[in-house]
N, C-alpha and C positions, 0 to 999 in steps of 0.2 A: 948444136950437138945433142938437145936433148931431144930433138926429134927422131934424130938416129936411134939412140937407146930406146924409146919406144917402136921404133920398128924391129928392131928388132926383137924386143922383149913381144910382140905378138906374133910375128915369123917364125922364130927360133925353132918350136915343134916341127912345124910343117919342112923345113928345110932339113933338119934330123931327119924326120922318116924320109924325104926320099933320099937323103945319103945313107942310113939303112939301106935302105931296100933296095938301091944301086949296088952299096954295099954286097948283098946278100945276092944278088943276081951274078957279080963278079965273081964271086969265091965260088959260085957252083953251088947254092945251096940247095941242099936234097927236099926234095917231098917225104913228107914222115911217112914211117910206113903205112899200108893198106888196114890195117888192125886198128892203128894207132889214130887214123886221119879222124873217122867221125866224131870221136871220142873227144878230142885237140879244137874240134871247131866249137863242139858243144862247151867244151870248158869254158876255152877262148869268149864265147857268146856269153856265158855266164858272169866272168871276171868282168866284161864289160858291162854288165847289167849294174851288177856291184858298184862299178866305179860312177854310173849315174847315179844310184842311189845315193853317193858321199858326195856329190856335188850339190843334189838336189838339196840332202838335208843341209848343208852349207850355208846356200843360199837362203833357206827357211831359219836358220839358227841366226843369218846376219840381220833378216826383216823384225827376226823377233825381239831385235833390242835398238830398234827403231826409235825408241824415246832416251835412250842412252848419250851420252856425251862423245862417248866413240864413232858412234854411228855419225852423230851432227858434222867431228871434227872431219870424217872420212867424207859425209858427204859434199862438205863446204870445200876439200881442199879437193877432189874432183874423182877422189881413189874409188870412190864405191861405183862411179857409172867404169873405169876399168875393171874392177873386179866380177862385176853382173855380167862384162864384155865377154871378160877370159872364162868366168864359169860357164855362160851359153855357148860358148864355143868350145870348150869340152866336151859338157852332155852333147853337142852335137858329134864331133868324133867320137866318140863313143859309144852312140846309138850307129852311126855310118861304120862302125870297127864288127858291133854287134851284127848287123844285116849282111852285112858280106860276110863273117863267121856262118852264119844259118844261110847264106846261097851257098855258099862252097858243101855245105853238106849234101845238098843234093845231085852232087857231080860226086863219082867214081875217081879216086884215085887214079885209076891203072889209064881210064881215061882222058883224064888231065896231063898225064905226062906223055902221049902222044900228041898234044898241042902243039909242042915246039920241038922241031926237026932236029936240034941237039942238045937235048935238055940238060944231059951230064954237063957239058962242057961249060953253058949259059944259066945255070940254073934254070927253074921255073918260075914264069913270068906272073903268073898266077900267085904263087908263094914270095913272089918278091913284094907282090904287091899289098900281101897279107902284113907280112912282116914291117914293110914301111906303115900300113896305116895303122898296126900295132903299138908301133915307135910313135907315128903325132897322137895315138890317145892318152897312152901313156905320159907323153911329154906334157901335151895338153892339162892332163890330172895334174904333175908336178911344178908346171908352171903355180896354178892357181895356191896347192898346197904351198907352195913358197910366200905368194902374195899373205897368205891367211895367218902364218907363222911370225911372217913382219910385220902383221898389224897385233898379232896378241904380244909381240914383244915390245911394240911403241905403248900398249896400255898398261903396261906393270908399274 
């Protein structure tokens, strides 16, 4: 049974986005507007930049109390090589969330939504996709902040 809970304690994101972003394809989800689009990637690209940067110092804030009693306890009982696990695979969605925010800038709106033959109806596959790999970054980040939450609360 406990191997269950760990799979899916490392699934869990990936399986969210793409029920998002199936999600988001079913309901017809619109392309923001033409105004709106480059602006929304650039952000988008940024937001992601940020969420490495809190993973990254994470990671630097856990190695630096490497002589600590916390540290020893997490790394004898096997939690820190999951934790190093779920943090690189965040920064990795994350920077994958970030590069496809900066490809989509250089595609046209108006052109995007000639891609698919009924895009009303089906939403955009392109934006489905956005929005799922949005959901595993995000989820990704919230996994790990949960992990780091439960270990500051077992050192009080």
């Amino acid at each position: 049974m406990k191997k269950v809970g760990a799979v899916i304690m490392v699934c869990w994101p990936v399986f969210a986005g793409i029920v998002v972003g199936l999600g988001f394809s079913w309901v017809g989800g619109p392309m923001p507007p033409n105004e709106a689009y480059a602006p929304m990637m650039a952000a988008s690209a940024g937001i992601s930049a940020i969420l490495v940067g809190f993973l990254s110092a994470t990671k630097a804030v856990i190695l630096s109390i490497s002589g600590s009693r916390t540290y020893r306890n997490l790394r004898r009982g096997g939690y820190l090589n999951d934790l190093f696990s779920h943090i690189k695979v965040a920064i990795g969605w994350a920077i994958a969330f970030a590069v496809f925010c900066i490809s989509l800038m250089f595609f046209e709106p108006t052109y995007l939504s000639g891609v698919i033959v009924d895009s009303h109806r089906y939403g955009h596959p392109l934006m489905s996709i956005w929005v799922g790999v949005a959901t595993v970054s995000v989820a990704s980040f919230w996994r790990v902040s949960r992990y780091i939450f439960k270990i500051l609360e077992l050192t009080e």
